[in-house]
C-alpha positions as CSV (number, residue, x, y, z in Angstrom):
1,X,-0.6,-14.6,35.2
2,X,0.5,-17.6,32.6
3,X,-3.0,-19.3,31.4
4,X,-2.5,-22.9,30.2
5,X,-3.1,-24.4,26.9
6,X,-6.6,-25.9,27.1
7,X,-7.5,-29.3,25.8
8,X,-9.6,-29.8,22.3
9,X,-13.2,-30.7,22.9
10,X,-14.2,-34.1,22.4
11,X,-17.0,-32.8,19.6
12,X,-13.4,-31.7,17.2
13,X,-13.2,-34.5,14.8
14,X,-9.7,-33.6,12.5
15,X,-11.5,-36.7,10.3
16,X,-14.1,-34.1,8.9
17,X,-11.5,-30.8,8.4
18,X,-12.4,-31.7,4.7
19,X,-15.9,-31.8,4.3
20,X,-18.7,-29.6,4.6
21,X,-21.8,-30.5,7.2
22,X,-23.8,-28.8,9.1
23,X,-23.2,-27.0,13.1
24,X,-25.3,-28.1,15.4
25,X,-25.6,-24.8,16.7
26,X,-27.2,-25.2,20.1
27,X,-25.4,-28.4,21.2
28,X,-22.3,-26.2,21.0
29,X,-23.7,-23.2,22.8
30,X,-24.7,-25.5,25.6
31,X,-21.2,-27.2,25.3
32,X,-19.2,-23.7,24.7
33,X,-21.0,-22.2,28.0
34,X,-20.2,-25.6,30.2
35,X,-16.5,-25.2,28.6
36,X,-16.3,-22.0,29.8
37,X,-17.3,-22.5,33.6
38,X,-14.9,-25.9,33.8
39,X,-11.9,-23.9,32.7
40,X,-12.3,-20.5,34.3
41,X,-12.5,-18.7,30.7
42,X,-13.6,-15.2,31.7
43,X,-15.8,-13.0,28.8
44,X,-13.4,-11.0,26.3
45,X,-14.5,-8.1,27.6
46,X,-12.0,-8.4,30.7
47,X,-9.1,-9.0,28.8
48,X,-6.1,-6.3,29.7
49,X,-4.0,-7.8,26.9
50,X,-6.3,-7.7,23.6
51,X,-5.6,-10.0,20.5
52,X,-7.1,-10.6,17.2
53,X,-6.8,-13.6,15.3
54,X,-7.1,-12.5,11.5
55,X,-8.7,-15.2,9.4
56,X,-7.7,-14.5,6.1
57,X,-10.6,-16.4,3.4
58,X,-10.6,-19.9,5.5
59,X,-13.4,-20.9,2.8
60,X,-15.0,-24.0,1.3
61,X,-13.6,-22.4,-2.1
62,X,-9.9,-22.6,-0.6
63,X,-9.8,-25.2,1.7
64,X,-12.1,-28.2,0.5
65,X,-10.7,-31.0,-1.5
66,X,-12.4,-30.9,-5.5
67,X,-14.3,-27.3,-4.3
68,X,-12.8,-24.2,-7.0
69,X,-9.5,-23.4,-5.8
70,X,-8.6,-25.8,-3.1
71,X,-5.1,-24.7,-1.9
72,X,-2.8,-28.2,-2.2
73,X,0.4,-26.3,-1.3
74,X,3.1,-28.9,-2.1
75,X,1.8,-31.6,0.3
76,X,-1.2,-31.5,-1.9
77,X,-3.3,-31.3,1.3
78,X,-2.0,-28.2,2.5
79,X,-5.6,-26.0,3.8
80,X,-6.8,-29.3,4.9
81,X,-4.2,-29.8,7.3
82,X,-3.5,-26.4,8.1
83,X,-7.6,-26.2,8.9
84,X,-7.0,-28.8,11.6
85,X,-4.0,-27.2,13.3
86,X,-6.2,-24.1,13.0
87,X,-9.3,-25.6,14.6
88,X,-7.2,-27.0,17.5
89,X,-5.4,-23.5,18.0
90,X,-8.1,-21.9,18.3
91,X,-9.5,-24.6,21.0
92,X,-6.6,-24.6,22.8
93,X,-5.9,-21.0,23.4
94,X,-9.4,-19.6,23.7
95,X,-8.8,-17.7,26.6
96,X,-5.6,-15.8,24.6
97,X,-7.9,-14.7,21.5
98,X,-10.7,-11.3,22.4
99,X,-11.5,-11.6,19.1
100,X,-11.5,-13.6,15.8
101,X,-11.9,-11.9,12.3
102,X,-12.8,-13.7,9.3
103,X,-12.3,-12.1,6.2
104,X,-14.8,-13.3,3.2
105,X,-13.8,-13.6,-0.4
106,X,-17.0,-12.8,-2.4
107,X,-17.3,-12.6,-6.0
108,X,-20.1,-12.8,-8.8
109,X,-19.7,-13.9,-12.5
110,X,-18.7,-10.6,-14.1
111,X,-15.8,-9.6,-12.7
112,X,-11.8,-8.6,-14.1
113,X,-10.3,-11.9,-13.6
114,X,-13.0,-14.4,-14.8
115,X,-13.1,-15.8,-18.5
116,X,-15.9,-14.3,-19.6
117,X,-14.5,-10.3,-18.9
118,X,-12.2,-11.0,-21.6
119,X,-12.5,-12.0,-25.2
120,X,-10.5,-12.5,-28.5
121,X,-11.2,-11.9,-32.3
122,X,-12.6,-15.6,-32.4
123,X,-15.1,-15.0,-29.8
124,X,-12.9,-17.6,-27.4
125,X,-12.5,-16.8,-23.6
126,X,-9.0,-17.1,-21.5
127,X,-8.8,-20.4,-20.1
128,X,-8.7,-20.3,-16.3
129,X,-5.4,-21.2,-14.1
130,X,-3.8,-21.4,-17.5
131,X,-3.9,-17.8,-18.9
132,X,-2.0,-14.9,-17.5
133,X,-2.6,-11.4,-19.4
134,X,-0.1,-9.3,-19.8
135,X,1.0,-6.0,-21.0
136,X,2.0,-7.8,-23.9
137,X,-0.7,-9.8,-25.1
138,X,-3.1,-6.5,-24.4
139,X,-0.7,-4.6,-27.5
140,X,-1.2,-7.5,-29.5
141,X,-4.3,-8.0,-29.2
142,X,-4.4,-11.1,-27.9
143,X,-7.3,-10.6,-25.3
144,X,-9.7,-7.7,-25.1
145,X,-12.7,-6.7,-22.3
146,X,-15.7,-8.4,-23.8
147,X,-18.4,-6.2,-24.6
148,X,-20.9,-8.3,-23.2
149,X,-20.3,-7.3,-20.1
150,X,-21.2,-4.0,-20.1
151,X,-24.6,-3.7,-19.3
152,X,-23.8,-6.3,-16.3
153,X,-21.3,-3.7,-14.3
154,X,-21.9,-0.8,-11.5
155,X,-19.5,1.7,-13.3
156,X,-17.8,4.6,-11.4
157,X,-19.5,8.1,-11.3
158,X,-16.9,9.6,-13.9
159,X,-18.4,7.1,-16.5
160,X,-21.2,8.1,-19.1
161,X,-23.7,5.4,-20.4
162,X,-22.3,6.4,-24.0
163,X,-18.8,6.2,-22.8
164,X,-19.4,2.9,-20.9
165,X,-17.2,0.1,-23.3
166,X,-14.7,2.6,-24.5
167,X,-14.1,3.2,-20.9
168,X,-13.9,0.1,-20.2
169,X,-11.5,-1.1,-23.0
170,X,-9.5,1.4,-21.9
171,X,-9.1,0.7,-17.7
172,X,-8.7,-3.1,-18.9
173,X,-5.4,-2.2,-20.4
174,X,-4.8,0.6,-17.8
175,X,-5.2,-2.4,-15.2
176,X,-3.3,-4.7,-16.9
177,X,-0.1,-2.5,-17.5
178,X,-0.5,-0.9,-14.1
179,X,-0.1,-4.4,-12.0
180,X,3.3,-5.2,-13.8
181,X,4.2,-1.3,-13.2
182,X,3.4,-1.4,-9.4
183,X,5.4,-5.2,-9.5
184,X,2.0,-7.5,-8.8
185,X,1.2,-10.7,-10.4
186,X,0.1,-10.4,-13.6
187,X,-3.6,-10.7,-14.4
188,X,-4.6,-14.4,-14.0
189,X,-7.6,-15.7,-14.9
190,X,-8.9,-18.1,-11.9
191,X,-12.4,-19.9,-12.3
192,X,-15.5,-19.2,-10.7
193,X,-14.9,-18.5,-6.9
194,X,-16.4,-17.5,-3.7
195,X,-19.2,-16.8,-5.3
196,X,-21.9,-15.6,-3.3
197,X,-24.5,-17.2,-2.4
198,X,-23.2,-20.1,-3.3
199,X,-21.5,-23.0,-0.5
200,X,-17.7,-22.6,-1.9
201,X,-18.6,-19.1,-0.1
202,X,-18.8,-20.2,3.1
203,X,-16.3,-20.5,6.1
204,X,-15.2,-24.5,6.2
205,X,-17.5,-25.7,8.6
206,X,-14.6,-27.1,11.1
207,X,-13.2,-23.7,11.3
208,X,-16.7,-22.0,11.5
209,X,-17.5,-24.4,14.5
210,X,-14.3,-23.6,16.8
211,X,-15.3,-19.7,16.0
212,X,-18.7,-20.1,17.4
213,X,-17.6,-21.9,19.8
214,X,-15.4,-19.1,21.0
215,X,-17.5,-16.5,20.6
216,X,-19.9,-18.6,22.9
217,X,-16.7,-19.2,25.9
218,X,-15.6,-15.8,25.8
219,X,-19.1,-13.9,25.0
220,X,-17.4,-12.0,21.9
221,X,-18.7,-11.4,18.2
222,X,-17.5,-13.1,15.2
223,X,-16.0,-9.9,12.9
224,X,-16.6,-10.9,9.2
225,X,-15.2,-8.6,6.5
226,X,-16.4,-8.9,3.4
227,X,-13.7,-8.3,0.1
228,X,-13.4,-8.7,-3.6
229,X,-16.8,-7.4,-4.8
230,X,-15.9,-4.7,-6.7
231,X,-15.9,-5.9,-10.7
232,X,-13.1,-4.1,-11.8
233,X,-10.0,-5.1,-9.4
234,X,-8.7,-7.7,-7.7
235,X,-9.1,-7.9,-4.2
236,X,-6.0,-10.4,-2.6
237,X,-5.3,-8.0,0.5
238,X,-8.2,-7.3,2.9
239,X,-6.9,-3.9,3.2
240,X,-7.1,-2.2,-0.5
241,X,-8.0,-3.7,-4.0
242,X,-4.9,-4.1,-6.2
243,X,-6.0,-0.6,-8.4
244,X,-7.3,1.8,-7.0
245,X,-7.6,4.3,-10.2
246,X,-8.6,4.6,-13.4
247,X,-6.8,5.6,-16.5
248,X,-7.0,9.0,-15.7
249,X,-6.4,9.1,-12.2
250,X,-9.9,8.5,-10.9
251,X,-11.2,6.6,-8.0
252,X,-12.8,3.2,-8.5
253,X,-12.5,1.6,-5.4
254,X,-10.4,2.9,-1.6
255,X,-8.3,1.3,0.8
256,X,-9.9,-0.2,3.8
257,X,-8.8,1.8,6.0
258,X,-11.7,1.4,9.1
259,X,-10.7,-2.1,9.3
260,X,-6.9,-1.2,9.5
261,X,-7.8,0.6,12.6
262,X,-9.3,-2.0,14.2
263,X,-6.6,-4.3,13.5
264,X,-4.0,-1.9,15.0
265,X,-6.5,-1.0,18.5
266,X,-5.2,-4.8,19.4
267,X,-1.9,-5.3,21.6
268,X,-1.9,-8.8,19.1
269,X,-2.5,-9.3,15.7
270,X,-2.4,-12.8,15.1
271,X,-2.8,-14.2,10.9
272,X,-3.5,-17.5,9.1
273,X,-5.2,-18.6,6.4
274,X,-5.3,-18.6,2.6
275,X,-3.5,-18.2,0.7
276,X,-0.3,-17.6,1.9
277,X,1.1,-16.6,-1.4
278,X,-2.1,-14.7,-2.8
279,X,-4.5,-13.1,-0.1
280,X,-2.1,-13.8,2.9
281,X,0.7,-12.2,1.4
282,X,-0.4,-9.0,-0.1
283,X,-2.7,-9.2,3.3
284,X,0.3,-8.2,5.6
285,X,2.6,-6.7,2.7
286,X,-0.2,-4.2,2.9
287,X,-0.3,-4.2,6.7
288,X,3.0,-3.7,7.2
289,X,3.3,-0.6,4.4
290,X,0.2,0.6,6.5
291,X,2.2,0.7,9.6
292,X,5.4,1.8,8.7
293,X,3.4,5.0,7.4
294,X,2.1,5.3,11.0
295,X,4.5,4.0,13.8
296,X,6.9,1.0,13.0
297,X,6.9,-0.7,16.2
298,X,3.9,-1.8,15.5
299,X,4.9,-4.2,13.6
300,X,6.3,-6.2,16.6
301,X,2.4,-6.7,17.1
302,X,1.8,-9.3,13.9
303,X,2.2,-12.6,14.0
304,X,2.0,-14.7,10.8
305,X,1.2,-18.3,12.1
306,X,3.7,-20.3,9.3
307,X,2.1,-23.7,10.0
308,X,-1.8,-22.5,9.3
309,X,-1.5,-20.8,5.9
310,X,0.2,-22.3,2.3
311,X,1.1,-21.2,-0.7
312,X,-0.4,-21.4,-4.4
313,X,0.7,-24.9,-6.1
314,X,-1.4,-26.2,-9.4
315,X,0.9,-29.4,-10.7
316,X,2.7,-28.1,-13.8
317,X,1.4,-25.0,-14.5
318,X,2.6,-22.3,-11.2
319,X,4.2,-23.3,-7.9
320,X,4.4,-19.9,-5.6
321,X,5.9,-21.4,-2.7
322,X,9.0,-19.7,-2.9
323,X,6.9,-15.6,-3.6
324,X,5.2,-17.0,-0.3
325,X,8.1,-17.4,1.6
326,X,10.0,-14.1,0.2
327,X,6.9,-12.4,1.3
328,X,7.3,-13.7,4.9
329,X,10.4,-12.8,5.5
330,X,10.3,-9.9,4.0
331,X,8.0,-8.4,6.7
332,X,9.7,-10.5,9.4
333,X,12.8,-8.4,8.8
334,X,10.6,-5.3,9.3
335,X,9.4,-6.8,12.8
336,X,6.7,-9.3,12.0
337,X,6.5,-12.5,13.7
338,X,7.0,-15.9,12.0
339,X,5.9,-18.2,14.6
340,X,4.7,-22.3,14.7
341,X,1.0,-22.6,15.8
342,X,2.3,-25.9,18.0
343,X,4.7,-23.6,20.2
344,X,3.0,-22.0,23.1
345,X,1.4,-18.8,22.7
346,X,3.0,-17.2,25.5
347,X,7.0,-18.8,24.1
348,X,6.1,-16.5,20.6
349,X,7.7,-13.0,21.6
């Protein structure tokens, strides 16, 4: 049976998309439960056709104008105005989503790709969004893991508390070397974000509101996945960190793989968020590799919403629009979906 697009609610202001307030919880239960009786919206539970929608780091840190690492894209407003289209897809087709997974970017001061990791013989740390570390600048010298750190990190069970900076000189060259070996970015140094406990943490409160909302219509739990803790790797893609090992082979971290299987127990895996050329796209690159290990017709089951998601863009200094876009049609010629969050949900396949 075809379900209609539902209309937005009048409490959806697109006005305050860019600004952080607080949800008045209740009103919205109250609202959310009335919603649901005027429009026929049956609990999740019933659903014969099951989707996710993957919400890939829709955070204050992203997606708020002047917060840490506010994602422009080339309109300059890019997260701001794909958070609206967002806010009303998610309104409009609540009674097509079981399910709405946020994943949460979470970071503390000492970790790989902040300034203060790294150091050079003048006791001067890498400037953020305008370093990049290389393989290069590690054999000159250029940059090396500041001992400070040390005593501030949860090192692996292979390390000894003598062995602890020597290690760790060590895997910050192994790391550096092995992102340009497995064809990553290299190691950029971005400022302090996502930090936890702090508000740049949170999920933009817009966005926040139309997933309680839904999870109020259709009696269904918010899923939040927490990435990007561990210290000693990046964490773009929800589904692994980008190294895995240390120097000599040894585990420092492990793919995610429980929350890969939930992903793939849905008949629809729906995806938007930020950024498209950073967390979105190793996100799904990562999926898909995932998938074509286990049955490649699954990949007819992702959907990459184009017009809710942008790409990395700082004013002359790096532009990855173009990355963004090879990344999305690379997995739409495996079988992913590019689709238009305007279009119908039921015109997509």
């Amino acid at each position: 049976m075809s379900i209609p697009q539902l209309p937005v609610p009048s409490h959806f202001d697109a006005g305050q998309v860019n600004q952080v307030w607080r949800i008045p919880y209740q009103e919205r239960q109250h609202e959310a439960q009335a919603w649901a009786q005027e429009h026929a919206i049956l609990p999740a539970f019933e659903d014969s056709f099951r989707t996710c929608l993957l919400l890939v780091d829709v955070q204050n840190t992203f997606c708020i104008p002047d917060f840490e690492l506010f994602v422009g894209g080339r309109s300059g407003n890019g997260a701001v105005e794909d958070n609206i289209r967002l806010c009303q897809f998610i309104y409009r087709n609540l009674p097509h989503i079981t399910r709405i997974a946020c994943t949460l970017d979470t970071h503390t001061a000492m970790q790989i790709f902040h300034e203060v990791f790294w150091i050079n013989d003048a006791g001067e740390h890498p400037a953020p969004l305008q370093t990049f570390i290389t393989p290069a600048d590690i054999e000159a010298g250029r940059w090396h893991v500041n001992p400070a750190v040390v005593s501030s990190l949860n090192f692996p069970p292979q390390v000894t508390e003598s062995n602890q900076y020597a290690w760790l000189k060590a895997y910050g060259e192994h790391y550096v070397k092995t992102l340009t070996a497995d064809g990553k970015y290299p190691l950029a140094i971005w400022p302090y974000h996502a930090m936890l406990g702090g508000i740049g943490h949170a999920v933009v409160s817009a966005v926040e509101e139309a997933c309680f909302f839904h999870a109020i219509a259709r009696s269904t739990q918010i899923h939040y996945e927490i990435k990007g803790q561990n210290p000693l790797t990046e964490n773009y893609s929800v589904l692994r960190p980008e190294v895995l090992s240390d120097p000599d082979g040894k585990p420092i971290d492990q793919k995610n793989s429980a929350f890969l299987e939930m992903l793939l127990g849905y008949d629809r895996v729906i995806i938007a968020g930020q950024a498209k050329s950073h967390c979105v796209a190793w996100t799904v690159s990562d999926l898909l590799t995932e998938i074509q290990q286990t049955d490649t017709e699954l990949a007819k089951r992702v959907y990459l919403v184009d017009d809710l998601t942008s790409p990395v863009v700082v004013p002359g200094v790096v532009d990855f629009t173009e990355p963004a876009d090879e990344a999305f049609a690379k997995v739409s010629d495996a079988g992913m979906h590019v689709v238009q969050s305007t279009e119908p949900i039921e015109r997509w396949i």
